[in-house]
N, C-alpha and C positions, 0 to 999 in steps of 0.2 A: 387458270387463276380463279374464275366463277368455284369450279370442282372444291377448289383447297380451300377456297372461304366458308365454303359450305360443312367440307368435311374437319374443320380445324377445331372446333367447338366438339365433337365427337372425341376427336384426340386428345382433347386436353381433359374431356373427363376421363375417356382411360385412362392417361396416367396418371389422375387425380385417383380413380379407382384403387389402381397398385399401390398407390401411396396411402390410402386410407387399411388396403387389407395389410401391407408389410409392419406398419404403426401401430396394426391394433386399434382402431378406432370403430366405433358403431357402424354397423352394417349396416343397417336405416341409409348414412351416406352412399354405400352402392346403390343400392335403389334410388334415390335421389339423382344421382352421378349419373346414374344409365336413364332414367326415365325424364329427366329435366336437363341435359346438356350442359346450357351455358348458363341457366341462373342455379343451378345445381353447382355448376363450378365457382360461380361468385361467392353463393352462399357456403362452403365447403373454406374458400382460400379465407374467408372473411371471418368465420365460426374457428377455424383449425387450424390454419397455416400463419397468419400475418401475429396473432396472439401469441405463438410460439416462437415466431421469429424476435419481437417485440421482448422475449424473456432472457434473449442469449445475451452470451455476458460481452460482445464486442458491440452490442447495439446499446446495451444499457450503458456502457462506457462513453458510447458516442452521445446516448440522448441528456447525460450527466453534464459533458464535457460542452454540449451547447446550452445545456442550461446554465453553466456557469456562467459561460461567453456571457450571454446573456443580461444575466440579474447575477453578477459574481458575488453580492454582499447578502443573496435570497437567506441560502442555509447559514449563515452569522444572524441574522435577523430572527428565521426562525427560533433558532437555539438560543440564541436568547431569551424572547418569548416563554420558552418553555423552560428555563430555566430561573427564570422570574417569576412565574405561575404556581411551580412546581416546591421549588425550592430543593429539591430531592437530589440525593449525590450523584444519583447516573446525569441528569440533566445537566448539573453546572458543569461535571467534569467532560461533558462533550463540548459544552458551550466552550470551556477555558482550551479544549483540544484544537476548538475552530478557532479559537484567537489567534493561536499558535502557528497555526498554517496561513495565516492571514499579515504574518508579523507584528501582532501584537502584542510582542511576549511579558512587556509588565502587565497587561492588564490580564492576560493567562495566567503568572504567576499570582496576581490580587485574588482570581477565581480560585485558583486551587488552595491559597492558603485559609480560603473561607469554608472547603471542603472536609479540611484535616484537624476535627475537629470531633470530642467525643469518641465511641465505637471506629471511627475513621480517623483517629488524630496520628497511628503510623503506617496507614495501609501502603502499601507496597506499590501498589498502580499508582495513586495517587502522589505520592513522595517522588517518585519515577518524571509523573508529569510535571509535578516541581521543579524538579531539578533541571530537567530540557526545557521549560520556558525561562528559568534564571541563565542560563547559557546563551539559550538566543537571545537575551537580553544581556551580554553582553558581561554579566556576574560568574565569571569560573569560578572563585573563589565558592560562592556563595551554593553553587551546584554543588561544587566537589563535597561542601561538609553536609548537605541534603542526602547525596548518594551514600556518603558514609553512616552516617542517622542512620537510614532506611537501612542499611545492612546489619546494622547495630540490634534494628527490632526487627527485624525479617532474614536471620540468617542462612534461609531456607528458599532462599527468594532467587531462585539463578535465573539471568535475564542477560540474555547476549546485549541487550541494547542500553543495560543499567552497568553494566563491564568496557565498552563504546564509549560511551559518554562519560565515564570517568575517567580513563586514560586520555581522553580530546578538555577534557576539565585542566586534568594534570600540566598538559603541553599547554595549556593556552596560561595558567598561573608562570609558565616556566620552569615548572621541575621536568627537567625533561632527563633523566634519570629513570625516576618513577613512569615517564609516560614509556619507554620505551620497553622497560617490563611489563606493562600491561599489554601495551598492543604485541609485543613478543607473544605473551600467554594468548593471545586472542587469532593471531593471528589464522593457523593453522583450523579453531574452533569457531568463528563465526562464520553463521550463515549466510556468507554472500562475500564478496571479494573489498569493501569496505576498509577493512580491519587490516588487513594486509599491506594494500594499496598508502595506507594513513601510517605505518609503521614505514613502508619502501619510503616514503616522501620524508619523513622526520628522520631516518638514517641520513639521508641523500643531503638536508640541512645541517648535518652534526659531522659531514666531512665525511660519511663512509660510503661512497658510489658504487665500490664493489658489490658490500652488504646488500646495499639496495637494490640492484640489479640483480641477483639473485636469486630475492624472492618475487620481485616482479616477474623473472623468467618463469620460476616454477609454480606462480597463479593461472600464468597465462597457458603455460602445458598443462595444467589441469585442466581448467578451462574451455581446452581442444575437444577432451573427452567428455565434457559432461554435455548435459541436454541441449539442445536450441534455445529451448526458455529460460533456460540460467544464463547463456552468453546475451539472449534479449535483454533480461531485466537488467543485467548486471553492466550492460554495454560503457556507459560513463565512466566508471571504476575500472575497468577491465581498459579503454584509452588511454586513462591515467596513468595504468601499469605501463602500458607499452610506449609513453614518451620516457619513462625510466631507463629503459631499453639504452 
């Protein structure tokens, strides 16, 4: 036991060693690593290791996710700030994005309509974000002729999620004619199983369970085949398919 305590500090800079020569990292660290042991190895995990770990994208998720926990209303606070400061289009239109995720969505739409204005009065991003804060506020009407607009002076503007949000406009007004050529046309083209899954359910309410069934099977057989990361992200939509079933 004495032997292993002795000898443990020697091991851990070897392998701090390999890890330093396989990384590519300054040789100066061998030397360190082999001639200082254990504050060699401190200072190595502490300069190289804990920094890099700190940059990967599931720790920044996590260190995000308890900052929110935390202070959830931080970044709304911030962004406003800076968007009151600033006055500048990039700032309000993050500010009105964070309203939006925050369910704010009149006062998102009040920001964006202060955006569209001048050089900006039909940008494409912008009218977009219009239009999805008037919907989660509860205005289909109001989105749907937004979405129109924007296409009117952005014919050029292809946006899976400006195509989305006008057929979920269309169903929620009640044309549900109109919605289901949309999400038909979307179905097969957007990226992610959304679009499909919102078509299966509005057939499934218009009396055709077959139809819906259907296409919920042949999401979900695609679905088998595609990556890990797509059945992850998509996991919600992709359950939704299979109570279709």
């Amino acid at each position: 036991m004495t032997y292993l305590a002795y000898a443990l500090p020697y091991i851990l800079s070897l392998a701090l060693v390999v890890h330093c020569i396989k990384t590519g990292r300054s040789w100066i660290w061998v030397f360190v690593l082999m001639f200082l042991p254990l504050l060699g190895a401190l200072a190595y995990t502490a300069v190289e290791i804990l920094p890099e770990l700190m940059r990967g994208r599931s720790t920044q998720r996590a260190a995000r996710g308890l900052k929110k926990a935390i202070n959830p209303f931080g970044d709304l606070r911030r962004l406003q700030q800076e968007a009151e400061l600033t006055g500048n289009i990039a700032s309000r239109q993050r500010y009105a994005d964070e309203l939006a995720r925050h369910g704010r969505f009149a006062e998102s739409a009040a920001q964006y309509r202060e955006t569209l204005t001048g050089l900006y009065e039909h940008d494409p991003n912008l009218m977009l974000g219009l239009a999805r804060a008037q919907f989660g506020n509860g205005e289909a009407s109001a989105a749907r002729a937004t979405l129109e607009a924007l296409m009117q002076y952005n014919p050029e503007f292809n946006s899976p999620e400006r195509h989305l949000l006008y057929a979920r406009a269309l169903e929620a007004e009640g044309n549900v004619p109109r919605a289901l050529e949309e999400y038909r046309a979307l179905a097969h083209a957007y990226p992610g199983a959304e679009a499909a899954v919102r078509y299966a359910q509005l057939l499934q309410r218009q009396g055709q369970p077959d139809e819906a069934r259907k296409i919920a099977r042949e999401l979900l057989d695609q679905a088998r085949l595609a990556p890990a990361h797509y059945r992850r992200a998509q996991r919600t939509w992709l359950e939704e398919a299979t109570r279709l079933l």
